[in-house]
PAKEVO-89023 format. One record per residue: x, y, z of N, C-alpha, C in turn; residue in one letter. Coordinates in pm, whole numbers, plus 50000, padded with zeros to 5 digits. Layout:
N
    nc1    nc2    nc3   cac1   cac2   cac3    cc1    cc2    cc3  resn
      X      Y      Z      X      Y      Z      X      Y      Z     A
...
***
This chain:
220
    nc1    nc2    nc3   cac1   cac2   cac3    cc1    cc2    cc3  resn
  23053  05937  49181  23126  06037  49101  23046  06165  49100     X
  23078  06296  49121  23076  06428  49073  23027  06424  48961     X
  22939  06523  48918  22938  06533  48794  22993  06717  48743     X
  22958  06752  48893  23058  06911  48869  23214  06896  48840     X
  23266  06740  48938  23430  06780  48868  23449  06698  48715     X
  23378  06665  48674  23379  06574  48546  23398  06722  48447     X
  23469  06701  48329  23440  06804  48266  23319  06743  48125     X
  23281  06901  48118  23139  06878  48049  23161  06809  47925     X
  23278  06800  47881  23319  06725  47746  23314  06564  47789     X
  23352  06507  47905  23332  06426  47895  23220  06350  47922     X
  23143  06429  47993  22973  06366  48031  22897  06412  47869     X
  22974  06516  47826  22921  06551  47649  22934  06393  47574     X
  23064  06313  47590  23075  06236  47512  23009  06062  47580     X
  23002  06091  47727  22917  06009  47733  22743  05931  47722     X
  22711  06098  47718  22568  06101  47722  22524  06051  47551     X
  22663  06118  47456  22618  06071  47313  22617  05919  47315     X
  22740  05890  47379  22744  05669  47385  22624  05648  47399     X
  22570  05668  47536  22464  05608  47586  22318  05668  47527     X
  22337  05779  47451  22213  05794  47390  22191  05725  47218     X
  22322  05666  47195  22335  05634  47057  22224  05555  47013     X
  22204  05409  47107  22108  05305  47096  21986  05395  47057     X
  21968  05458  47208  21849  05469  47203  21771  05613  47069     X
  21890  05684  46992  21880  05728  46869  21850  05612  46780     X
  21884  05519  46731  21891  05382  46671  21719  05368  46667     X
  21675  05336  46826  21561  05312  46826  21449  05360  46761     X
  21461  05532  46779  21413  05615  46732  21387  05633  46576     X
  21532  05597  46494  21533  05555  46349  21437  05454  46323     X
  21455  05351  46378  21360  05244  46347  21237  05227  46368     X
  21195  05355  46481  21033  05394  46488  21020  05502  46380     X
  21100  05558  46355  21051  05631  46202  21021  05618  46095     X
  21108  05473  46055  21110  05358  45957  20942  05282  45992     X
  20907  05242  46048  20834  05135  46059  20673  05222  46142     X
  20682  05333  46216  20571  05395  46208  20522  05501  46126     X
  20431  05557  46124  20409  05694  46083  20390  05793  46164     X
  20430  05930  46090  20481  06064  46189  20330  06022  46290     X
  20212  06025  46279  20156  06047  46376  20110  05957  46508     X
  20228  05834  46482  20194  05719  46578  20196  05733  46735     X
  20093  05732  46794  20151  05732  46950  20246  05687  46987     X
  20283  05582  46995  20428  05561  47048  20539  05626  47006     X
  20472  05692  46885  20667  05712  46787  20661  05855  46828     X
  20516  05887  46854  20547  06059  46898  20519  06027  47068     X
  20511  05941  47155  20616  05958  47288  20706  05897  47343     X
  20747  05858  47212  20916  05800  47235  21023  05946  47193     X
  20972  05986  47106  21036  06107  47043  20996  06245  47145     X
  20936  06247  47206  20872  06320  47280  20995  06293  47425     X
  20993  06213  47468  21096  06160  47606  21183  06195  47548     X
  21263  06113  47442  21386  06159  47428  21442  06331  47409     X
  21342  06372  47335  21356  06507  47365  21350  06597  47456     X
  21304  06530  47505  21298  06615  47684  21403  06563  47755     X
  21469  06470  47737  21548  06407  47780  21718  06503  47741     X
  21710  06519  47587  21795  06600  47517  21775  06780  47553     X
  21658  06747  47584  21654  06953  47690  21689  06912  47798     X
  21691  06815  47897  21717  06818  48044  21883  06809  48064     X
  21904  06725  47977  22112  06737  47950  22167  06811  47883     X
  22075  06883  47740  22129  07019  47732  22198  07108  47793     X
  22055  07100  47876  22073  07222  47976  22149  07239  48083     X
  22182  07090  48123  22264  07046  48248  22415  07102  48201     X
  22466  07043  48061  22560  07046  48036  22565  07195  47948     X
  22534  07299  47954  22512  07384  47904  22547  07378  47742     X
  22516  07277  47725  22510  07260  47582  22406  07284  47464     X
  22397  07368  47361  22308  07455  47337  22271  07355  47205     X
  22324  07278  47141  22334  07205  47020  22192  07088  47099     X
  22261  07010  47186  22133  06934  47264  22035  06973  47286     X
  22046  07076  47381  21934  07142  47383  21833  07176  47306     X
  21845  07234  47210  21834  07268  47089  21729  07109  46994     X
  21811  07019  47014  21825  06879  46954  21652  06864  47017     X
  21681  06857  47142  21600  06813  47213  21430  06886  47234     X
  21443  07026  47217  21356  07078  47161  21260  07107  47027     X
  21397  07089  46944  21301  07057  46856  21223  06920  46849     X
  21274  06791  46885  21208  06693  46932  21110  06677  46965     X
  21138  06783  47107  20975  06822  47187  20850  06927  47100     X
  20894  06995  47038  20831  07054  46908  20753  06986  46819     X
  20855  06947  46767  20787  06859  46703  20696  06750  46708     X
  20661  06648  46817  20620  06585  46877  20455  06675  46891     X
  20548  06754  47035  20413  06830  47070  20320  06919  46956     X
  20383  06953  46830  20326  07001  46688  20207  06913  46639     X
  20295  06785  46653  20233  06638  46563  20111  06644  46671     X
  20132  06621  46777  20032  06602  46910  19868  06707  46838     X
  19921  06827  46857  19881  06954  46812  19772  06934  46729     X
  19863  06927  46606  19834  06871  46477  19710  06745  46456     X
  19756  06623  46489  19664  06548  46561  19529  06546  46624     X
  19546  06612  46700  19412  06666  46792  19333  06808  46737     X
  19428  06817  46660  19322  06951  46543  19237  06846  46469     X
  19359  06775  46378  19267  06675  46301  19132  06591  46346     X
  19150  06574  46490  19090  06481  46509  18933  06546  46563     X
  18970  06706  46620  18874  06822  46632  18797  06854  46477     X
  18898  06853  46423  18871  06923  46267  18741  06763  46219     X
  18815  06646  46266  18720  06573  46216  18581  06517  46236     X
  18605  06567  46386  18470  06537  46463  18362  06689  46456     X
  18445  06762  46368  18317  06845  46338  18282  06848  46201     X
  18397  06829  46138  18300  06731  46001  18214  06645  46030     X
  18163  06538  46139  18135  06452  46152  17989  06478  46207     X
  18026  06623  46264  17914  06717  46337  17855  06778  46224     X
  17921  06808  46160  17879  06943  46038  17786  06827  45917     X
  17844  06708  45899  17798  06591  45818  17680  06532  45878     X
  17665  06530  46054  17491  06461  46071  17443  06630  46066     X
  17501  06745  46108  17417  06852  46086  17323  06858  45936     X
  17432  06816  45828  17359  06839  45713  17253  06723  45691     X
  17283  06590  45734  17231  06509  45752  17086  06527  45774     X
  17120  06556  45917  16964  06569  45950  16887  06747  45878     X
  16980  06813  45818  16885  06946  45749  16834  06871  45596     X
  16885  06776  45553  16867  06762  45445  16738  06654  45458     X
  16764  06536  45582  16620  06456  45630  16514  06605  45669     X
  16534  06684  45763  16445  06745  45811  16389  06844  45730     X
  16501  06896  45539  16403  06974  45443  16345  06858  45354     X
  16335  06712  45388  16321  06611  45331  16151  06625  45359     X
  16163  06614  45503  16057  06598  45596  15921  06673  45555     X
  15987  06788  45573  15926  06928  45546  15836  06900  45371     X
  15961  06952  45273  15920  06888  45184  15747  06780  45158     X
  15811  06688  45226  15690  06523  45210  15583  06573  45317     X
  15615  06659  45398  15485  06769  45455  15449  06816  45375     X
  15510  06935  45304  15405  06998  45228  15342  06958  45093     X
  15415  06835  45062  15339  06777  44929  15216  06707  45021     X
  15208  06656  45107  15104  06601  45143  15015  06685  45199     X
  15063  06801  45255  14955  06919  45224  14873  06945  45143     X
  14997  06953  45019  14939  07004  44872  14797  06940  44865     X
  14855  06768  44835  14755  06656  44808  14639  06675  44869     X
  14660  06698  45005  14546  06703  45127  14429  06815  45073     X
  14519  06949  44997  14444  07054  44966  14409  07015  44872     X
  14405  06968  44753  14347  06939  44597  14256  06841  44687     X
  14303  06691  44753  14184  06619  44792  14081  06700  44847     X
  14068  06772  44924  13985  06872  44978  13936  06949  44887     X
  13977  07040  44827  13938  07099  44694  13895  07045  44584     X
  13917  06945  44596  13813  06821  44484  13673  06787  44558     X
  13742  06750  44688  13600  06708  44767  13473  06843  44751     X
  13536  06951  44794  13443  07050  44798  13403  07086  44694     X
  13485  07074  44535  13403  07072  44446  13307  07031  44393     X
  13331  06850  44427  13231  06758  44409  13116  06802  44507     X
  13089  06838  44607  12977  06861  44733  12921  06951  44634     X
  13001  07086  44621  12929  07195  44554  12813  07160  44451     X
  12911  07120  44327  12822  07012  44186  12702  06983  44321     X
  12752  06859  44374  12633  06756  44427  12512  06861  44488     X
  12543  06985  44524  12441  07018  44607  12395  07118  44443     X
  12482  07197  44358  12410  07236  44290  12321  07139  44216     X
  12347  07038  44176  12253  06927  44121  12137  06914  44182     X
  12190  06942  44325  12056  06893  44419  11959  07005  44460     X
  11984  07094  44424  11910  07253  44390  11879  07248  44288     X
  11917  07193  44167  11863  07230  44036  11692  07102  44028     X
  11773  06995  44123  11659  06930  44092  11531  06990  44150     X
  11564  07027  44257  11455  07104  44381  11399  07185  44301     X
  11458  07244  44207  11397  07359  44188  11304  07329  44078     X
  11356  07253  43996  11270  07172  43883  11186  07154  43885     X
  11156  07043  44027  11078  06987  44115  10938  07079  44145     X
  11030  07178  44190  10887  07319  44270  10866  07338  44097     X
  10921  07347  44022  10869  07467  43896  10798  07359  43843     X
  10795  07215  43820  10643  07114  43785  10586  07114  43871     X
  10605  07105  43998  10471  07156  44094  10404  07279  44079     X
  10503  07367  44039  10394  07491  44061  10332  07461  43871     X
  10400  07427  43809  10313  07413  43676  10203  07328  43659     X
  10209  07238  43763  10075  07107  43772  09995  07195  43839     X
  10013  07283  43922  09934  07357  44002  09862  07474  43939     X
  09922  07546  43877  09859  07629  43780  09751  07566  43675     X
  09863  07456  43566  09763  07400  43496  09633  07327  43547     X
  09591  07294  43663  09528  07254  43745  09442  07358  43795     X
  09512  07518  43827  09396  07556  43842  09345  07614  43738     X
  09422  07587  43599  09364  07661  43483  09281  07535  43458     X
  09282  07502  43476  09149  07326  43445  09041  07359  43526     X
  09054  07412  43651  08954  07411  43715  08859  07545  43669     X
  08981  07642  43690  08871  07770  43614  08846  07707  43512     X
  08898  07659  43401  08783  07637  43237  08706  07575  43263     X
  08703  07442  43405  08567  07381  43386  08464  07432  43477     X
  08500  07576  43560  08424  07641  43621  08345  07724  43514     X
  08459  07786  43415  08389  07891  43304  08312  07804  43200     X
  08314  07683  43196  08260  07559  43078  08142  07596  43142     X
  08125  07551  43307  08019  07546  43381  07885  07651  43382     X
  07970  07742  43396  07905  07894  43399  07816  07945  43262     X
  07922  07915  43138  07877  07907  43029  07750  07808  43000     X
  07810  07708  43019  07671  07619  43001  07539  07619  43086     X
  07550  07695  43203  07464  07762  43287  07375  07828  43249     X
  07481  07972  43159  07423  08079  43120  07330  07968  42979     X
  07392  07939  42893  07332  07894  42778  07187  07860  42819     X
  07183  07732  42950  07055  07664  42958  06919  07791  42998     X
  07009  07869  43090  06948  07944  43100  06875  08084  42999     X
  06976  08091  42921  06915  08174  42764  06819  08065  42699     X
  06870  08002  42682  06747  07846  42608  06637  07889  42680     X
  06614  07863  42801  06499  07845  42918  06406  07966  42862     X
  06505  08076  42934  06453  08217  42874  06404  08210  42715     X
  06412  08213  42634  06420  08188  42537  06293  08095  42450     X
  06323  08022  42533  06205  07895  42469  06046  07951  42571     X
  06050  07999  42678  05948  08036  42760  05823  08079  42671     X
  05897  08249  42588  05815  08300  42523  05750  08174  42402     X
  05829  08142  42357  05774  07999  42216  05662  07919  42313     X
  05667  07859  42419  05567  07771  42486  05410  07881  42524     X
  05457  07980  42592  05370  08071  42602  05280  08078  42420     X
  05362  08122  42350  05259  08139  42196  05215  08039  42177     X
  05273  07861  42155  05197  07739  42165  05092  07727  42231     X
  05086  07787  42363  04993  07719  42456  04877  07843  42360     X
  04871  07938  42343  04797  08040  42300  04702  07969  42158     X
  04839  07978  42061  04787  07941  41967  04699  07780  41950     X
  04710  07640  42047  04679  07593  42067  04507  07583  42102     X
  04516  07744  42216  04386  07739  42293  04287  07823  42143     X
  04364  07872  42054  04293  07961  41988  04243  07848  41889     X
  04318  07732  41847  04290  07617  41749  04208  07579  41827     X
  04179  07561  41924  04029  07478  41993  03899  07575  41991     X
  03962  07679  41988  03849  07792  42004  03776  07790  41848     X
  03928  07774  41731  03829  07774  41625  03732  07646  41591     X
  03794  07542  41627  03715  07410  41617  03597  07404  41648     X
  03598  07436  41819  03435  07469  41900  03324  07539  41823     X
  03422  07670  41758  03340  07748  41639  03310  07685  41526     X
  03374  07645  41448  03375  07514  41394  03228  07437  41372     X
  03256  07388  41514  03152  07270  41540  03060  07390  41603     X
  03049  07469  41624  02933  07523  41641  02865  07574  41521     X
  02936  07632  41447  02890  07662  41315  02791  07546  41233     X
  02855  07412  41216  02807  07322  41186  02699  07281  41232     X
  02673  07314  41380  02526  07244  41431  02472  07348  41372     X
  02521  07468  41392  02412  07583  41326  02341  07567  41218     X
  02452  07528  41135  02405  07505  40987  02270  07406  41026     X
  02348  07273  41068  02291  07153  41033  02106  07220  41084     X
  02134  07240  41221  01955  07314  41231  01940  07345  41151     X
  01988  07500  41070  01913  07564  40979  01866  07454  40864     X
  01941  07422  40860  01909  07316  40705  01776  07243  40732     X
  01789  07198  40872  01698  07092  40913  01551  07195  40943     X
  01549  07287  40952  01433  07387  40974  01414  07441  40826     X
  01501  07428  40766  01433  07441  40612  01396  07337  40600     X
  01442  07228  40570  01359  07104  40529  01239  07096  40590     X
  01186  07151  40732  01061  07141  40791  00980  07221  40716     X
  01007  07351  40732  00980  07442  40581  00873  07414  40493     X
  00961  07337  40418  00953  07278  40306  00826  07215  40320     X
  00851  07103  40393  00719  06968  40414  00688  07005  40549     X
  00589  07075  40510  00465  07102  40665  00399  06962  40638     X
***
């Protein structure tokens, strides 16, 4: 059969018969899927292209029409769809983005507290060294300042028992001096006590003659 000698009313009223079912079908994928089901959006998708290709054949503008929006719609949902599914995979992007900014100011963060720590431990340490070494200077120095005070008093011991020395030097020696002249007058006055004695005893023999030459005297 022709389809040029057919008139368009009647391939109009056949194409509705034979598309009736498969409208039917379409109801019942609307019923039982949701707008964004693959199958239900390329079942709806064919038929609509299907409803632009006999539209157009039959210059029928209502089909056409029918059939485009079909394809519209479909290809919208499609659209639609693949935004969502863009839209969601960069949430998904944008969600490990924050993810990992929020681990990596996490990171950062538990860096610089352990910095911090690292710096007070350090800054404790070096305080404590400091103390420890000023302690250890104060003792040093302590140390030298009773040495040098044992050392002084030490040599102040030695000068006093140098100046004890000196002194008692000089003393024996003023004594010495001193007592010289006294031994000198002893020995003097000594020789002068023998001198008077000798006189003394010379006197006495004197006498005793004279006496004894008087008594001769006397008795011739």
């Amino acid at each position: 059969m022709n389809l040029t000698t057919v008139p368009k009313s009647v391939l109009r009223l056949q194409y509705m018969i034979a598309r009736f079912p498969l409208g039917l079908i379409e109801q019942q994928l609307r019923f039982f899927l949701p707008t964004d089901a693959p199958p239900r959006l390329m079942y709806e998708r064919g038929l609509g292209m299907l409803d632009g290709i006999v539209g157009s054949v039959l210059d029928d503008q209502e089909i056409a029409m029918r059939g485009a929006r079909a394809t519209e719609h479909a290809d919208a949902v499609k659209r639609a769809e693949k935004l969502d599914a863009q839209a969601e995979a960069e949430k998904r992007a944008a969600d490990a983005e924050l993810r990992r900014m929020r681990e990596r100011a996490a990171a950062e963060q538990e860096a610089a507290r352990r910095d911090r720590e690292e710096e007070v431990q350090q800054a404790r340490e070096r305080a404590q060294e400091r103390a420890k070494q000023a302690e250890k200077e104060a003792e040093q120095k302590k140390a030298a300042e009773i040495a040098k005070a044992d050392q002084e008093a030490a040599a102040k011991r030695r000068a006093a028992e140098t100046a004890k020395k000196r002194e008692e030097e000089r003393i024996r020696r003023a004594e010495e001096e001193a007592a010289e002249p006294v031994k000198v007058s002893l020995k003097d006055a000594v020789a002068k006590q023998l001198e008077a004695k000798e006189a003394e005893e010379r006197a006495h023999d004197a006498g005793e003659v004279a006496e004894y030459e008087k008594i001769e005297h006397k008795n011739p």
